[in-house]
Residue frames relative to the residue before (quaternion, step in Angstrom):
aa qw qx qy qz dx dy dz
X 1.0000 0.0000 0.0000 0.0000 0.00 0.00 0.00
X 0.0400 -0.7850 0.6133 0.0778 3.70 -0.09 1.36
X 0.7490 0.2875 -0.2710 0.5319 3.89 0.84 -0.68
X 0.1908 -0.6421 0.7378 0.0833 3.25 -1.76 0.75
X 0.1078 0.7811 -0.6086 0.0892 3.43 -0.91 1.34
X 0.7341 -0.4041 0.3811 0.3905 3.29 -1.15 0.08
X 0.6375 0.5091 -0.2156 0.5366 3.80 1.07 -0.69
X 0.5006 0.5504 -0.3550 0.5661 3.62 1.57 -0.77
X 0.6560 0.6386 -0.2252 0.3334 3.91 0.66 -1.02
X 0.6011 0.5857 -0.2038 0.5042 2.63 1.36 -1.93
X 0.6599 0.5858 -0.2846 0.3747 3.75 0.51 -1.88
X 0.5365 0.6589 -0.2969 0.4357 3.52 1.00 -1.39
X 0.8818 0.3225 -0.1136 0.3247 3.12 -0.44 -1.67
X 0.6457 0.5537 -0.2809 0.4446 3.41 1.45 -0.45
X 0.4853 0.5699 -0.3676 0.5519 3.42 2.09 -0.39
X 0.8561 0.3108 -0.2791 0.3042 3.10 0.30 -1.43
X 0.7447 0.3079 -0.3326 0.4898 4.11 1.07 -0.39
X 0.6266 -0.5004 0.4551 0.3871 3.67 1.28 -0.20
X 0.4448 -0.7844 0.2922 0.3185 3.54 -0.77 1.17
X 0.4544 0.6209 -0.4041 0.4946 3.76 1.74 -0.43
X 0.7853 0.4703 -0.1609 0.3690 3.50 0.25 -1.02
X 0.6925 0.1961 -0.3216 0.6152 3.72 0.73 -0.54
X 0.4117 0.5373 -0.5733 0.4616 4.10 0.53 -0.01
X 0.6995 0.5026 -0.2285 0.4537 3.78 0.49 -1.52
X 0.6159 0.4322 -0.3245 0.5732 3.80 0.65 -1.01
X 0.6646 0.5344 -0.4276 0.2997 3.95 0.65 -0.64
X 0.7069 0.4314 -0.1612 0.5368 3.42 1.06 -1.36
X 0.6457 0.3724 -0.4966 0.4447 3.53 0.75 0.18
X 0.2939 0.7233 -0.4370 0.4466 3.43 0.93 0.07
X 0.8121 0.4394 -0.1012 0.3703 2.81 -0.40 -2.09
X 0.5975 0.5869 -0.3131 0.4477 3.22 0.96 -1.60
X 0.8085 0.2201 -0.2531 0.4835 3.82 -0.10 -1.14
X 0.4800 0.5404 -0.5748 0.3837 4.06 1.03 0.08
X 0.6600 0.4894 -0.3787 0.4260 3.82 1.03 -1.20
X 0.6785 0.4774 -0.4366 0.3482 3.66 0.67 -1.38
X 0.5674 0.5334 -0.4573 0.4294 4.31 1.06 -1.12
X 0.8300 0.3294 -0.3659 0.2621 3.49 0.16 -1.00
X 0.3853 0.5013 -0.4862 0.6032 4.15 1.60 0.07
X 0.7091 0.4352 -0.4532 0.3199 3.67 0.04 -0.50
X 0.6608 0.3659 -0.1512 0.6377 3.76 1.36 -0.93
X 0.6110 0.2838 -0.5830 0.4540 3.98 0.16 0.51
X 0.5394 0.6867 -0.3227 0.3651 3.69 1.29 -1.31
X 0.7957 0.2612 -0.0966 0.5378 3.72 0.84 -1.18
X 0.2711 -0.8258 0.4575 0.1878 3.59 0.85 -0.23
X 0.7034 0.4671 -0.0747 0.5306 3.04 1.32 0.47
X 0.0210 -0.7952 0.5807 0.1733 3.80 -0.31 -0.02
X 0.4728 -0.7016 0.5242 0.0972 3.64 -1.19 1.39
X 0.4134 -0.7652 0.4231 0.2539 3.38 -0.10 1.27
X 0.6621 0.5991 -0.3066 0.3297 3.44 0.98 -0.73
X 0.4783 0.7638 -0.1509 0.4063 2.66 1.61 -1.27
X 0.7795 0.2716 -0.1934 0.5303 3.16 0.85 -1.97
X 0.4143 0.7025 -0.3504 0.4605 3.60 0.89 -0.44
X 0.7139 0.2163 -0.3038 0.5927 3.72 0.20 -0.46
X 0.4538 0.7583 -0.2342 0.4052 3.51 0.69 -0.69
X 0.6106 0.4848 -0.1414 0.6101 3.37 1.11 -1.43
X 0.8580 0.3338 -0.2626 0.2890 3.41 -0.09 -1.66
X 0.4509 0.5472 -0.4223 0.5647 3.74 1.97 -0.39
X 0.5603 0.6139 -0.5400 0.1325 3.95 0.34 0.06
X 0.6953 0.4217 -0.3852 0.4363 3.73 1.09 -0.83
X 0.3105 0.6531 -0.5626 0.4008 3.98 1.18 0.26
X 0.8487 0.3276 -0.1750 0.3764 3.24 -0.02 -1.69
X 0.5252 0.5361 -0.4000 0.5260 3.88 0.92 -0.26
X 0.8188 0.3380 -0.2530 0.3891 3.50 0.60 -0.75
X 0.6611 0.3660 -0.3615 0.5462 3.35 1.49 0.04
X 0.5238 0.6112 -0.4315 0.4073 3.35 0.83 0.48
X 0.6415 0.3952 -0.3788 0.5374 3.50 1.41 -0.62
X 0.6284 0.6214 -0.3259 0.3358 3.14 0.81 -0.66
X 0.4616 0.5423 -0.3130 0.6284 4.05 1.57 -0.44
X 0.6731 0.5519 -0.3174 0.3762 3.47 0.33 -1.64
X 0.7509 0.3236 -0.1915 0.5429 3.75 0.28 -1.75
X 0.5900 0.4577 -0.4778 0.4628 3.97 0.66 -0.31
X 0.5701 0.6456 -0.3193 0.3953 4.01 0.78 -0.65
X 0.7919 0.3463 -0.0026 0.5030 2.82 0.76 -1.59
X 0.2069 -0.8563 0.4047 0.2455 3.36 1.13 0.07
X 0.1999 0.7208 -0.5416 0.3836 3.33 0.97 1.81
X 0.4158 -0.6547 0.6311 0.0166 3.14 -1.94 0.45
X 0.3635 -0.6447 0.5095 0.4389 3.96 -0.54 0.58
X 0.6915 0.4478 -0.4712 0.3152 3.86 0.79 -0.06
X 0.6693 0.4665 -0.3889 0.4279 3.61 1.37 0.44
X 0.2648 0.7153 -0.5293 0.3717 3.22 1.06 1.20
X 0.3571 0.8425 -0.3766 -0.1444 3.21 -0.63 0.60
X 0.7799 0.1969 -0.3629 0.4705 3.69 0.29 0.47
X 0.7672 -0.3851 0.1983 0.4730 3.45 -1.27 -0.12
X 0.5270 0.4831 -0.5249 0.4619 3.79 0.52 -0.08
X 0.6399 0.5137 -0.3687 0.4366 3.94 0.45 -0.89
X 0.7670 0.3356 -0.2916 0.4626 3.47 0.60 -0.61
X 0.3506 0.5270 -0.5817 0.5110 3.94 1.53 0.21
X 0.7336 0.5299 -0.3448 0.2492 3.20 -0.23 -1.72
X 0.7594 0.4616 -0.1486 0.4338 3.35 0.91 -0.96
X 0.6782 0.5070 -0.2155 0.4863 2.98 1.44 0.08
X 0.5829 0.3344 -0.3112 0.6720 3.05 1.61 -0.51
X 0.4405 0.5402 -0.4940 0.5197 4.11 0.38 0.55
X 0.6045 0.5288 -0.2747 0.5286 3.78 0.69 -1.25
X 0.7353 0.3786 -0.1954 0.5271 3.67 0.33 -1.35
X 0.6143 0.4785 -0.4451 0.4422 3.84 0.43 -0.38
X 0.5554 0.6636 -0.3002 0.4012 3.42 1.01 -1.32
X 0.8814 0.2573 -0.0699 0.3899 2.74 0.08 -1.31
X 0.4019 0.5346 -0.4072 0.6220 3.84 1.06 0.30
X 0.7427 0.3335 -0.2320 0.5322 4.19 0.44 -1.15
X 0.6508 0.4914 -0.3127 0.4870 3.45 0.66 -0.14
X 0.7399 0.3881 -0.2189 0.5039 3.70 0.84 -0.78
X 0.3546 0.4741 -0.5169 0.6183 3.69 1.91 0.25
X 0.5744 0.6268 -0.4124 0.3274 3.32 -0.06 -1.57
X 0.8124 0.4407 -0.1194 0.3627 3.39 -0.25 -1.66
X 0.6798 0.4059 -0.2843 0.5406 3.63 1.00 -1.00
X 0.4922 0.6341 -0.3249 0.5001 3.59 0.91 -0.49
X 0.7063 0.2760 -0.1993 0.6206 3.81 0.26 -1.33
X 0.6536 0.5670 -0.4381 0.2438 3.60 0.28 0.18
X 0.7321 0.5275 -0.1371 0.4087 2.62 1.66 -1.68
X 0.6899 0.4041 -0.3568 0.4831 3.38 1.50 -0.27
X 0.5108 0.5102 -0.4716 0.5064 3.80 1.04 -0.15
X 0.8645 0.2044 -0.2375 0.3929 4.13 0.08 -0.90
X 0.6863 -0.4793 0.4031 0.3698 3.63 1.36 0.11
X 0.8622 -0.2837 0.3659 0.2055 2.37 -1.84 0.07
X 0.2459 -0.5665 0.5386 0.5732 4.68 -0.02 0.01
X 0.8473 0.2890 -0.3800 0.2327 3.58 0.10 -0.84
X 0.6207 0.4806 -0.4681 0.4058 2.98 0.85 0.55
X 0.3288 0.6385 -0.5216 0.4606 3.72 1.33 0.48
């Protein structure tokens, strides 16, 4: 592999979760990237509380994100092995949790409304 491209990624991720499944993991993405940003043109504004709970739901999602990942991949924390494995897993942890604390402010804003209507 002399080139690394964005399509090389693509190839990757479709090996490693299957092409149904990380296609699916794409559009839910998207889906809750489109639903955060209607939720922040819609309110013009972002409810600290909101983001505040948001925050404290972050190590949930980081930890259920490795936890999908190593079930996917039918891995084990004892088949980590050098410092790139423990990036990789770390930057999984941090995605998690960042998509999970959209996630959460999202299901808030449409269960409690509107801020001014809080």
């Amino acid at each position: 592999m002399e080139e690394f491209s964005f399509l090389t990624i693509i190839a990757v991720f479709e090996e490693m979760f299957g092409r149904g499944l990380f296609w699916t993991m794409v559009a839910v993405a998207a889906a809750i990237t489109a639903a955060y940003l209607y939720v922040l043109i819609r309110d013009r504004a972002m409810s600290m509380r909101k983001f505040l709970l948001a925050q404290l739901s972050m190590p949930v999602g980081g930890a259920l994100a490795v936890w999908f990942v190593m079930l996917m991949t039918n891995s084990g924390f004892r088949d980590i092995g050098g410092p790139i494995d423990w990036l990789v897993l770390l930057g999984v942890f941090g995605a998690g949790a960042v998509g999970f604390a959209i996630l959460v402010y999202v299901v808030q804003s449409f269960v409690r409304g509107r801020i001014s209507d809080i």
